[in-house]
N, C-alpha and C positions, 0 to 999 in steps of 0.2 A: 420647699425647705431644703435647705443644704448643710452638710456634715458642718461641726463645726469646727476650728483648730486647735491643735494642743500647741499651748503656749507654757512652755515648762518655766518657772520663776527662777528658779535654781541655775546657779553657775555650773557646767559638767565639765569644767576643765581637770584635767587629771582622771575621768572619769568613766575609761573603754567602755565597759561592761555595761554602766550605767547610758553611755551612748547609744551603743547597740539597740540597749534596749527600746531606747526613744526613736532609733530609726526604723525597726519593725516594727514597731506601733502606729510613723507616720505612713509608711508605705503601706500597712494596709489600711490608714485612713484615704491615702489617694488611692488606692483601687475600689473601695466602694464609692466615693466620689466622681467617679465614674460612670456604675454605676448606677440604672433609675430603683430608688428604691420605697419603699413606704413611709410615708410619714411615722406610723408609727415605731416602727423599727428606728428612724432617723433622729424619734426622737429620744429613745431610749438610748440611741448610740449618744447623742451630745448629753445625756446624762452623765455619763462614763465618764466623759471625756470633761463635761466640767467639775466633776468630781476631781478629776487628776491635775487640773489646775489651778486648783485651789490645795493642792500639798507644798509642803514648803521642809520638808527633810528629804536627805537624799537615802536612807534607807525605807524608810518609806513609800517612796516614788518607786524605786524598784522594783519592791515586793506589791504595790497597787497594780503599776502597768503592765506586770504577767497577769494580775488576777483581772483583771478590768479587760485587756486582751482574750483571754479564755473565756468569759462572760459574752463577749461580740461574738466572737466565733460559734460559741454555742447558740444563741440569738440567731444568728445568719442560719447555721443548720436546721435549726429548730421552725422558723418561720420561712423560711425561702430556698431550704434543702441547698444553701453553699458551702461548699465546702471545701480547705486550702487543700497545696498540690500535696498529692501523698496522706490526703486522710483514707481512705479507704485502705490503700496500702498498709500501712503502719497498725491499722486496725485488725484487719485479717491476718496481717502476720502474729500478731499475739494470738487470735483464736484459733490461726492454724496452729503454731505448736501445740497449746493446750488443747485441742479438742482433737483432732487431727495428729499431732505428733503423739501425745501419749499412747493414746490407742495405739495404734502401728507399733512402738513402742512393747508394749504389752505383748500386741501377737505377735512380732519379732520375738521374746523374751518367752514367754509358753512356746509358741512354736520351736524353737531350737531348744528348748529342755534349762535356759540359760540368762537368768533376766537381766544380766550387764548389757545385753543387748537392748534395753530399756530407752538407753541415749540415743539410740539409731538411727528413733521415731521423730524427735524432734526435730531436725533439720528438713524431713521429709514434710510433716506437719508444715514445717518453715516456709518453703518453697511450695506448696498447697496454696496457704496462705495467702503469700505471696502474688502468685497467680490468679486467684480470685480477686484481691483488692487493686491490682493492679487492672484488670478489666473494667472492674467498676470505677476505678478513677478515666478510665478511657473514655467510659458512658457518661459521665458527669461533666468531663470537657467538650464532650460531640456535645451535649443537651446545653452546654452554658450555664452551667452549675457549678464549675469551678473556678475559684480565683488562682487570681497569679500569683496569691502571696504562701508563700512555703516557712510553715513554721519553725 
């Protein structure tokens, strides 16, 4: 069984953003078409996908093909642990600052008698973070678990 094609009905002339959006959505229909994937995944993916071609407003298609886009994505992680360039990344950097930077933060802030030292932590956290998900995007490219497509 193979993906199926977004055939958008809509004119997008005049219409960057809305462009944009349709060409991340085909590029990462041509990188899982690539590819071998489950039937049922495959078929949940042309579910999506004929949902989005039967829209026929251009605000609507917008706001569908982010959501219908994060819906695969999650699917893909969810069933076949894939995932785009920099999700780990992006990931770990949020829970470095907050878990990881506040701390540091705090005991920079007690420790010096002085809690403007508070901010300190964050960047530190950051770069933590950072570092971590940056590894584990390395292990998910060595294993074949990450796509080419960058959200």
């Amino acid at each position: 069984m193979e993906i199926a094609l977004l055939i958008i009905a809509i004119p997008l002339t005049n219409e960057e953003k809305l462009k944009k959006k349709v060409t991340t959505f085909q590029n990462l229909l041509g990188e899982l078409g690539e590819r071998k994937l489950p039937e049922d995944v495959i078929m949940s993916i042309n579910e999506h996908i004929m949902y989005l071609n039967g829209i026929t407003t251009k605000g609507e298609l917008s706001k569908e093909l982010r959501k219908r886009q994060s819906k695969i994505l999650a699917l893909l992680l969810k069933k076949l642990k894939l995932v785009p360039k920099g999700y780990y990344r992006n990931m770990w950097m949020a829970v470095g600052m907050s878990a990881f930077g506040v701390s540091f933060g705090v005991a920079f802030g007690v420790a010096l008698d002085n809690m403007a030292f508070l901010g300190i932590g964050i960047p530190i956290g950051m770069g933590i973070g950072i570092a971590i998900g940056t590894a584990m995007d390395a292990k998910a490219e060595k294993e074949g678990k990450q796509l080419e497509f960058a959200v």
